[in-house]
C-alpha positions in Angstrom: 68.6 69.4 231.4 67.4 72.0 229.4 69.6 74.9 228.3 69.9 77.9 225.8 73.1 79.6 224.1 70.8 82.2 222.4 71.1 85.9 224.2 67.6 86.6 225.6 66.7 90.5 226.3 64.7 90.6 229.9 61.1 92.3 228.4 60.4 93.5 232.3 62.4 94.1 234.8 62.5 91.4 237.2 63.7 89.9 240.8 66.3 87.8 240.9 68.2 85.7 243.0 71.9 86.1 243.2 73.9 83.1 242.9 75.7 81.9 245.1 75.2 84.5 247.6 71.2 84.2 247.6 70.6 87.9 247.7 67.7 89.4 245.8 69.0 91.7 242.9 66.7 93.7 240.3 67.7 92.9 236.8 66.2 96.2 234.3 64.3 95.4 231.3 66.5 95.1 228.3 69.3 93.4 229.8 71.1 90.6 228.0 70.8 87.5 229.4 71.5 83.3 228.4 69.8 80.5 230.0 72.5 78.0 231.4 69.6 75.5 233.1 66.1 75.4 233.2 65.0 73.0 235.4 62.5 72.4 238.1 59.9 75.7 236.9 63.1 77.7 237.1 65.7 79.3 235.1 69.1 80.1 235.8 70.8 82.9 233.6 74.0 84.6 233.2 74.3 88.3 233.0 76.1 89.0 229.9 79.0 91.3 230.7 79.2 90.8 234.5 79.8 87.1 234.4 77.0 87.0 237.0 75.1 83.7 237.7 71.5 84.5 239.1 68.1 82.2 239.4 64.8 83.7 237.7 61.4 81.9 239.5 58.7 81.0 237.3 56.6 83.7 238.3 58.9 85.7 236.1 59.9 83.1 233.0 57.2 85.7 230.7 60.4 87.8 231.4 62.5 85.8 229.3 60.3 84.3 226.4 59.4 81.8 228.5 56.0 80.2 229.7 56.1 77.9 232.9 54.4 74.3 233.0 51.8 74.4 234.8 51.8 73.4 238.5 49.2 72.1 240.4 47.0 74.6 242.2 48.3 75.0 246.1 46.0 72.4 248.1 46.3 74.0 251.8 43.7 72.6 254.0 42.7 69.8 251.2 42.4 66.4 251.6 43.8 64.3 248.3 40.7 64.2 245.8 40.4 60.8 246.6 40.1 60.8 250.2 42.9 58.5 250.6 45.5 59.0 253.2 48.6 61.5 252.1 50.9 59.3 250.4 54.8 59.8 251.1 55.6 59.6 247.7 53.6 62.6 245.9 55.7 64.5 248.8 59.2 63.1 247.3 57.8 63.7 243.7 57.3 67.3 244.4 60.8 67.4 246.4 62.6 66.0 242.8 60.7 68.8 241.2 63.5 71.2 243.2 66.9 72.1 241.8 70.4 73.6 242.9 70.6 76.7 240.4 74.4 75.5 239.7 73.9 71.5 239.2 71.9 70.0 236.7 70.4 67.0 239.6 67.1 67.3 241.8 68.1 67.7 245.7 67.0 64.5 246.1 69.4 62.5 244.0 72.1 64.5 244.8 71.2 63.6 248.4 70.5 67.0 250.1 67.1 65.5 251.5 68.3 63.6 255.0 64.5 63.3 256.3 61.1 63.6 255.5 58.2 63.3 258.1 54.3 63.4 257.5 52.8 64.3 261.2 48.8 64.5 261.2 47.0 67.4 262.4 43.7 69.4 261.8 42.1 69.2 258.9 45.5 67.8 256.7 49.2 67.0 257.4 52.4 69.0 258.2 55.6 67.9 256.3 59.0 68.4 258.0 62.0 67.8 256.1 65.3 68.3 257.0 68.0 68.9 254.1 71.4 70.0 253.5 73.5 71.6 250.9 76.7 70.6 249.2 78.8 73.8 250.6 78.2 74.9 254.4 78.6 78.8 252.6 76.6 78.6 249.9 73.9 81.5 250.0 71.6 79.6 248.5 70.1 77.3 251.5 67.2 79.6 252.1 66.0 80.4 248.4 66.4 76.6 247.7 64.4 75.3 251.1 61.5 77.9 250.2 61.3 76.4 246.5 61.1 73.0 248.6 58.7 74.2 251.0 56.7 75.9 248.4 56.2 72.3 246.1 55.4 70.4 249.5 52.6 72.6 249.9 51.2 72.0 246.3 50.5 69.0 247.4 47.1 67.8 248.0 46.5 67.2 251.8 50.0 69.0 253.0 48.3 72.1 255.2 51.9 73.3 256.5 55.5 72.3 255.7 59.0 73.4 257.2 62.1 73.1 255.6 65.0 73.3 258.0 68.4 73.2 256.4 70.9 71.2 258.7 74.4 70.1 258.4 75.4 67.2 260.2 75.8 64.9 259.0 77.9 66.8 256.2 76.7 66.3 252.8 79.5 64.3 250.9 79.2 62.6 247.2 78.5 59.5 248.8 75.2 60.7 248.8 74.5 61.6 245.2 71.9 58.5 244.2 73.2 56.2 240.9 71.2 58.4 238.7 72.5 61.5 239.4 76.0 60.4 239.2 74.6 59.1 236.0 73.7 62.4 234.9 76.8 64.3 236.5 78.5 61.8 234.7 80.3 60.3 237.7 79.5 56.6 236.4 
């Protein structure tokens, strides 16, 4: 995990995601911020003086100082370069590449992911996945299944995902995979 005490001031104003209620809030150039986690392409801040938790996409990182790593170019309608079949595990590999703004583990180890289907069609593949999230009221189910959605479809071959967040079973600890309970320090 990645994380910075230093007081960053936003250089543009930017769109951010509230946390946890997931609504979309404009933060003004010049406003003090500190990076709690940056994981995943992107950052979570806190709003000096309003005690305010909110999630900045990578689109935006030039806002705080920060350059995102590169991500590989969105593949829609493309076949892997080496005309292989899509292969399940690029899919998961892109699917640990997404983060809860508030816990430092990839939805996948902590066990948010329940299923993942490859269905052929056209020209390339669509990618279902059904997932979950720790807290039935947390507002942060849609940003964090379009961050999901939006990695499947970097992946060469993928020509449509859907992300549907579910909630039965309920997400319990149980779930969280031996390395994120490593990491959450639960071991």
């Amino acid at each position: 995990m990645s994380t910075s005490s230093a007081v960053i001031t936003l250089t543009r104003d930017i769109e951010a995601i509230q946390i946890p209620s997931g609504l979309t809030k404009k933060l003004e150039r010049g406003t003090p911020v500190i990076i709690t986690q940056a994981l995943g392409g992107t950052y979570t801040v806190v709003v000096e003086h309003s005690a305010g938790l909110f999630r900045v996409l990578a689109q935006d990182a030039d806002a705080l100082g920060k350059y995102p790593a590169p991500t590989p170019a969105s593949a829609n309608g493309a076949t892997p370069h080496d005309g292989s079949p899509l292969k399940e595990e690029k899919i998961w590999e892109q699917l640990k590449t997404c983060y809860d703004p508030e816990i430092p583990v990839n939805i996948v180890d902590l066990g948010l992911i329940y299923s993942m289907e490859i269905k052929p069609q056209d020209g390339g593949n669509l990618v279902e996945v059904k997932m979950t999230l720790t807290a039935p009221g947390c507002g942060m189910g849609p940003s964090i299944a379009s961050d999901a959605q939006r990695k499947i479809l970097s992946v060469p071959g993928v020509t449509d995902a859907q992300v549907d967040v579910v909630w039965d079973p309920p997400w319990s600890a149980d779930r969280i995979s031996p390395e994120g309970k490593s990491k959450l320090g639960m071991m």
